[in-house]
C-alpha positions in Angstrom: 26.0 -66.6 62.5 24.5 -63.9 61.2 26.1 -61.6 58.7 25.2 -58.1 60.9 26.9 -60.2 64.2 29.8 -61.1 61.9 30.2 -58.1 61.0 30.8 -56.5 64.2 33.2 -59.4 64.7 35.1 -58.5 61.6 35.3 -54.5 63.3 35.9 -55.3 66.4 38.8 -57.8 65.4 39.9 -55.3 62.7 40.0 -52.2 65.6 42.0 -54.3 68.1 44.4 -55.3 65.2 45.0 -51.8 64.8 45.5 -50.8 68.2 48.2 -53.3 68.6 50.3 -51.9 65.6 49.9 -48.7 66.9 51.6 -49.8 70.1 54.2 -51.0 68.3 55.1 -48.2 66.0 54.2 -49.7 62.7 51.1 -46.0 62.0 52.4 -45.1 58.6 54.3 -48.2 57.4 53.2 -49.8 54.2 52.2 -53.5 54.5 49.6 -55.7 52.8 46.2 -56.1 54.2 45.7 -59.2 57.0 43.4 -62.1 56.9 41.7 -60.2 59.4 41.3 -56.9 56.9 40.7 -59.4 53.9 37.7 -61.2 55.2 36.4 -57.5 56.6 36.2 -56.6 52.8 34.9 -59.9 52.3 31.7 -59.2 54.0 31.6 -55.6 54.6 32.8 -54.4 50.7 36.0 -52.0 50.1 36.1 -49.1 52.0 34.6 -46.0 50.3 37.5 -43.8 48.9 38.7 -40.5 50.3 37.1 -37.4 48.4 40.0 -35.9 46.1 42.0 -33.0 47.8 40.9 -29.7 45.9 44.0 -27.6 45.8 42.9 -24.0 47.6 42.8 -21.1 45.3 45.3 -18.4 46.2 43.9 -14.9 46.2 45.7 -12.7 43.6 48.1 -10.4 45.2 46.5 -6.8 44.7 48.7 -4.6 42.1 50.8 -1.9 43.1 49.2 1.1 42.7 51.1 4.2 40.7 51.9 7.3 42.3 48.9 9.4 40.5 46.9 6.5 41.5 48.2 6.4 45.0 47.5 9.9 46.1 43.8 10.0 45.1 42.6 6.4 46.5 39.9 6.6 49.1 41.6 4.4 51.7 44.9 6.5 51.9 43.4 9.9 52.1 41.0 8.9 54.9 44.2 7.6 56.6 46.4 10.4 55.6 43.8 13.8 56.9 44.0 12.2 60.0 47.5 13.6 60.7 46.6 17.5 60.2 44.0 19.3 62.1 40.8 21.5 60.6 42.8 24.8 59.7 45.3 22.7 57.5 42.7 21.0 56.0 41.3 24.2 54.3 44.5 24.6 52.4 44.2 20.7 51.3 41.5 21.1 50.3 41.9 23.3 47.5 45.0 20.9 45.9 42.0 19.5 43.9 38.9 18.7 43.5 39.0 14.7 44.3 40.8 16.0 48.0 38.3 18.8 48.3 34.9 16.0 47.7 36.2 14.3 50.4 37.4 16.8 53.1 33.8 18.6 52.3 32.1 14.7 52.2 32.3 14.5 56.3 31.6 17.5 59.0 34.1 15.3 60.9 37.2 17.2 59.5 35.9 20.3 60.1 34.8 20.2 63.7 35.8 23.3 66.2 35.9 25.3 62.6 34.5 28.8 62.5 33.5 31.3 59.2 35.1 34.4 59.8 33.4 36.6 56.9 34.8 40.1 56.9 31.7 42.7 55.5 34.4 44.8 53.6 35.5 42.5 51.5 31.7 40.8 51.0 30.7 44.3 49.8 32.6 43.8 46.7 31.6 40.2 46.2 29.2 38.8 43.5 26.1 37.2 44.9 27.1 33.7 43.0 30.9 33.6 44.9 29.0 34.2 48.3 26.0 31.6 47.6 29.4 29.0 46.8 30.6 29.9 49.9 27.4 29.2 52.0 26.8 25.9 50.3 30.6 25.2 51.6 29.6 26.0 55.0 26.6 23.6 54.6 28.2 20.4 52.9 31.0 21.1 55.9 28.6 21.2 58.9 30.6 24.5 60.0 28.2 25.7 62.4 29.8 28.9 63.4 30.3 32.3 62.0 31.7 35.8 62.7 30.9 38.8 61.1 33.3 41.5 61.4 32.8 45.5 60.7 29.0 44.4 59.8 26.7 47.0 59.5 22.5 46.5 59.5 22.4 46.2 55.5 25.1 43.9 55.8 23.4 41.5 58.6 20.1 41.8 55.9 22.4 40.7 52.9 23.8 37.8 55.0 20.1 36.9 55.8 18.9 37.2 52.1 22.0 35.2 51.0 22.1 32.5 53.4 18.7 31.6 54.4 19.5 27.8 55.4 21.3 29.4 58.5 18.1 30.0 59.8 18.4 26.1 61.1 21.9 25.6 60.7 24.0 28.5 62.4 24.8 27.5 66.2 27.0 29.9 66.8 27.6 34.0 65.9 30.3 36.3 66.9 29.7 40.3 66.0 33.3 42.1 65.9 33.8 45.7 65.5 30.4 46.1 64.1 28.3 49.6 63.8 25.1 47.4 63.9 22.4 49.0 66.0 19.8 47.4 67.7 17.5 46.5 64.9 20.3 44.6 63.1 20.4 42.7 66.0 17.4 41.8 66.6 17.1 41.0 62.6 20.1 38.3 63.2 19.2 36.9 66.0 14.9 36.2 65.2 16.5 35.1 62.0 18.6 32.2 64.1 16.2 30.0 65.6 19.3 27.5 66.7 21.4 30.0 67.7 22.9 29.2 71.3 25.9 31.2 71.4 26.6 34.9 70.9 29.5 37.1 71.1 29.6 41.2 71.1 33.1 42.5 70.6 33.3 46.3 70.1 29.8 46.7 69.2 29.6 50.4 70.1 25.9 51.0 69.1 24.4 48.2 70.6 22.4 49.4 73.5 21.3 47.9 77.2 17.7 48.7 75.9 19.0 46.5 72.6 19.6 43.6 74.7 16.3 43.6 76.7 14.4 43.4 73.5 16.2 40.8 71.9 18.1 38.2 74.0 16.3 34.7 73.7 15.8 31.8 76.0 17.8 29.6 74.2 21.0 31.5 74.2 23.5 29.8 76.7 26.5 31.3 76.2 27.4 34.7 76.4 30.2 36.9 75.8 30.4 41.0 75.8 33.6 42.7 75.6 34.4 46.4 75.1 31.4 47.6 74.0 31.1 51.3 75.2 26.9 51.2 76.4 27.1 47.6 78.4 26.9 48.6 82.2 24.9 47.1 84.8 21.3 47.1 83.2 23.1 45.1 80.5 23.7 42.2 83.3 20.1 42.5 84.5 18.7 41.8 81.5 21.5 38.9 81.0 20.2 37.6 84.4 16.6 37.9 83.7 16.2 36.7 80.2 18.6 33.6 79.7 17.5 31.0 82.7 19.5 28.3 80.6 23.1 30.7 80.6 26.0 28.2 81.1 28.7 30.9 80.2 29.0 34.4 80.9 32.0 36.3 79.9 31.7 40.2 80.4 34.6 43.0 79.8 33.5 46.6 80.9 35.0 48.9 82.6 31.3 50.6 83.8 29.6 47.6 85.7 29.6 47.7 89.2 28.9 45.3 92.5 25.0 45.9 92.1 25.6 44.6 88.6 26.2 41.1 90.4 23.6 41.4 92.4 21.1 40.5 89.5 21.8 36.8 89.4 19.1 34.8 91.0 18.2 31.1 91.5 17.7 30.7 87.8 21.1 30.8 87.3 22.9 29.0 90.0 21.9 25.3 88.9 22.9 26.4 85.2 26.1 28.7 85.3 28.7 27.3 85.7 31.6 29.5 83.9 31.7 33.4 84.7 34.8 35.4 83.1 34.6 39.4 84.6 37.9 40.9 82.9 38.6 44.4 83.2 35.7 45.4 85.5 37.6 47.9 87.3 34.5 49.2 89.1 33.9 45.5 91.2 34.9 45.6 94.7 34.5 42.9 97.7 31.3 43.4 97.5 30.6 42.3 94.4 32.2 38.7 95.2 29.7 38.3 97.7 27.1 38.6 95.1 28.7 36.3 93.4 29.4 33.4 96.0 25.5 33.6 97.4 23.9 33.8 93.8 26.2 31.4 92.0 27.6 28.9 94.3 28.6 26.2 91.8 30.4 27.8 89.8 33.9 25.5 88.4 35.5 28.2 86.6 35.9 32.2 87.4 37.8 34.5 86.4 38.4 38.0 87.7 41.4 39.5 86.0 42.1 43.0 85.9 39.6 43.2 88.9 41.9 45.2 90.1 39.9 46.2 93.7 39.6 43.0 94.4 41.7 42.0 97.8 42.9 39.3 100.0 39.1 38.9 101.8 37.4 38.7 98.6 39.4 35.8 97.7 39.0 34.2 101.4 35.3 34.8 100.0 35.8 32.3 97.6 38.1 29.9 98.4 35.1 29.5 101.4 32.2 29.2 99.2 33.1 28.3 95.9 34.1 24.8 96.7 33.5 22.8 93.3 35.9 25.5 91.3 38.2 24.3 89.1 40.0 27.5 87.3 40.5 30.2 88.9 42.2 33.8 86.9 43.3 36.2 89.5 45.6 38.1 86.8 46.4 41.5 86.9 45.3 41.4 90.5 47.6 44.1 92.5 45.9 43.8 96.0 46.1 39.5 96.4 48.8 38.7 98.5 50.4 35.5 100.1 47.6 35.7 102.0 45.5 34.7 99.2 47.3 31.9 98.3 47.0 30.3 101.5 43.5 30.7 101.7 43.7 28.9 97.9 45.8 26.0 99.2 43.5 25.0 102.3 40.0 25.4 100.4 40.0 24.9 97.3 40.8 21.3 96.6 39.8 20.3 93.3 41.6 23.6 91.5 42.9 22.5 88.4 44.0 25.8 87.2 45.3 29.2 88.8 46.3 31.8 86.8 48.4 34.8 89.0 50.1 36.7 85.8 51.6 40.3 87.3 50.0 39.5 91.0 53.3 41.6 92.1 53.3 40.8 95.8 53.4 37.3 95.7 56.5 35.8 97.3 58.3 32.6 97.6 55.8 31.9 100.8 52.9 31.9 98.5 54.4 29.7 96.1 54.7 27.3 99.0 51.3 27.3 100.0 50.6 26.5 96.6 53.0 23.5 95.8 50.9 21.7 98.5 48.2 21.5 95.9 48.3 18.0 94.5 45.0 18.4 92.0 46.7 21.7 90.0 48.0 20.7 86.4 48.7 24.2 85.1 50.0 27.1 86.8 51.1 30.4 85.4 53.3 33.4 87.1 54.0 35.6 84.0 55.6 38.4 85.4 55.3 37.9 89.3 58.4 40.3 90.5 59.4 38.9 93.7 59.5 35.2 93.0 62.7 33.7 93.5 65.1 30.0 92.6 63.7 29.4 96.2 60.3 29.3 95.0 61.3 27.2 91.9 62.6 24.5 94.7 58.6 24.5 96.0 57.4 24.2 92.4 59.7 21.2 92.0 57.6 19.2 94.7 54.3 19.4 92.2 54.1 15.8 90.6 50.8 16.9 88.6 51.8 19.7 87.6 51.9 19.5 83.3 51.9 23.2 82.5 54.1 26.1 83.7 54.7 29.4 82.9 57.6 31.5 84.6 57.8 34.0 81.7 59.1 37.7 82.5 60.1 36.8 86.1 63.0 38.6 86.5 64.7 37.3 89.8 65.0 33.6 89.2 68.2 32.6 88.0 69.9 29.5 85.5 70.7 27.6 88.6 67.5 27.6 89.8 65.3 26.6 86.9 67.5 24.0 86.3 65.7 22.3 89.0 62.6 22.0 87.1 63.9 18.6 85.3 62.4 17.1 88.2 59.0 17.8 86.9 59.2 14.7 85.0 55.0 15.1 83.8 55.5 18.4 82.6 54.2 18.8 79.5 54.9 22.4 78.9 57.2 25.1 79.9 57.5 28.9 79.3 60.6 30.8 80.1 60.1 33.8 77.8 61.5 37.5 78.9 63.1 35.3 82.0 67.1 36.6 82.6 68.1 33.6 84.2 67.2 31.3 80.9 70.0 30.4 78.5 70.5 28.6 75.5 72.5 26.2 77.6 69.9 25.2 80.2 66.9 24.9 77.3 69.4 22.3 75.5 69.8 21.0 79.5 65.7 21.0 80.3 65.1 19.7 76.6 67.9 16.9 77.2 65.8 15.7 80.6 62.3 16.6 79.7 62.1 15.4 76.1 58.0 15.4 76.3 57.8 19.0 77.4 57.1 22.0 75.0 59.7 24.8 76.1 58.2 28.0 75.0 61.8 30.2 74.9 
């Protein structure tokens, strides 16, 4: 026999050797090698030893850190910012310098920031504390900035002073400025990013002003209370900015025709138009406003106060995709209204009807059958009654509520609001009926819910 065919005689005897101990319990036991195992080493030679164990190496517990160490390592403060927001993180950011490189290392902590720079107080300034400033803005990624009491030297200084905002500026806000024309047309060829503006009591700007100077690029818009803006103000808003997204306009001067501007350029694009305070717009001007913008989500006409039950039929017909609607400080809408709300507008998140004085419990009924509306508010609606309350109570999506300054409702009925179990928050303020005893009782069942007292 050969010595490779006894070989595998010597295994295979050796493997069915072992398979009977196994089946009779003997794996583990010590014993001395059979004849069977002998002659296998015989032929075959020992069996190559088992490679020594190497013991693993246990990794070094890291040492405790001390409290001075504790407080400026990288890994906890990136935790630890987390937990305020972008206005607390200005005042942590002057505890030191190690806090302050890293806030200022990432625009993340910043974001939804805004510079508010008031021109008084830059007038008195050196050049180098304002230069630090801008580089702030800059190592931050704070892209937005109002100016406030600014005058036409003061939009050049800001120019001189802060060239990089040429590219870097998004967004600018002009408060209670005498600027005139030519400073704002300076500011805004000087901001070639620029895509939102804001005019708050700007009382030498001029309609002329805004036809000279209003880019392309601008897509959101806001003019409030400044004394020249009437209708040829809105023409050249229409004509000039095809890309508008956002139009908010406050004066009391514009009237329907004003509405009537808005062409086919702007109906793909805007989307949110704000009117507050127009006292001049009528009916009429909400038809303007339903055939030239018919997809708009959000629209507010508070303070509108000629506005009436069959302007808001107008839009509850032909305003379909709205999602917001502000009917504040509306005296003419009705119940009526309301019921013309409930059957046609069916994706309304939001309706705002502060001091709409002749709504009733009926219109609060129309309205609780609205199962898209998250936030309500009916500050100060006179006639609304615990009745009411009991139709609010059937409005599972609702999350925010206002009932502030509603002088009819009582304890025992805005008790009844516990059943709102999604509410998230809850204003009683200036109500009679509201006690220290039911906020403890609405705080005990609603523990989620913000109670604004």
């Amino acid at each position: 026999m050969s010595s490779v065919s006894a070989q595998g005689v010597v295994e295979r005897a050796s493997a069915e050797l072992s398979r009977r101990i196994t089946g009779l319990g003997l794996r583990g036991r010590k014993r001395s090698p059979s004849v069977v195992e002998r002659m296998a080493n015989a032929l075959c030679g020992p069996a190559a030893p088992a490679p020594p164990r190497v013991p693993r190496r246990r990794r070094p517990s890291p040492r405790p850190l001390l409290w001075n160490q504790f407080i400026l390592d990288d890994r906890f403060l990136e935790k630890f910012f987390l937990f305020f927001n972008s206005v607390d993180r200005r005042t942590l950011a002057q505890v030191c310098t190690r806090w302050r490189d890293i806030l200022y290392s990432s625009p993340r902590w910043w974001t939804g920031l805004i510079a508010v720079l008031d021109c008084r107080e830059l007038r008195i300034s050196t050049g180098c504390c304002m230069q630090r400033f801008y580089n702030s803005l800059m190592r931050r990624g704070i892209r937005g900035v109002v100016l406030i009491s600014a005058s036409d030297d003061d939009i050049n200084e800001f120019i001189r002073q802060f060239p990089l905002s040429a590219h870097h500026v998004h967004a600018i806000g002009l408060k209670g400025c005498t600027i005139t024309d030519r400073g704002l047309e300076a500011i805004l060829d000087h901001l070639q990013v620029l895509f939102e503006l804001e005019l708050t009591g700007c009382n030498e700007i001029t309609e002329a002003g805004l036809w000279a100077c209003l880019t392309p690029r601008i897509v959101s818009l806001t003019l409030t209370d400044c004394i020249n803006i009437a209708d040829e103000a809105v023409g050249a808003v229409a004509q000039l900015l095809p890309s508008l997204y956002e139009f908010s306009l406050q004066a009391y001067h514009v009237t329907d025709a004003a509405l009537g501007y808005f062409s086919p350029k702007q109906s793909a694009s805007l989307s949110v138009l704000r009117l507050q305070s127009c006292w001049e717009l009528t009916n009429h001007g909400v038809v303007n406003i339903v055939h030239s913008l018919p997809n708009l989500t959000v629209l507010s006409l508070s303070g509108c106060s000629k506005v009436t039950d069959e302007g808001v039929e107008l839009l509850a017909e032909n305003l379909p995709r709205l999602r917001s609607l502000d009917l504040s400080w509306c005296p003419r809408v009705t119940d009526s209204s309301l019921e013309y709300i409930a059957c046609d507008l069916n994706h309304l998140e939001e309706l705002t009807l502060d001091r709409c004085v002749h709504i009733t419990d009926i219109g609060v009924g129309y309205i609780s059958t609205m199962q898209t509306l998250v936030a309500l508010y009916l500050r100060w609606c006179s006639q609304l009654r615990d009745f009411g309350v009991q139709h609010l109570c059937t409005m599972r999506s609702l999350q925010c509520l206002s009932l502030a300054g509603c002088p009819l409702l009582t304890s025992g009925g805005l008790s009844n609001l516990i059943q709102l179990r999604q509410l998230r928050e809850l204003e009683l303020t200036n109500c009679p009926g509201a006690s220290p005893e039911l906020f403890d009782y609405i705080h005990e069942h609603l523990p989620k819910c913000v109670i604004i007292e």
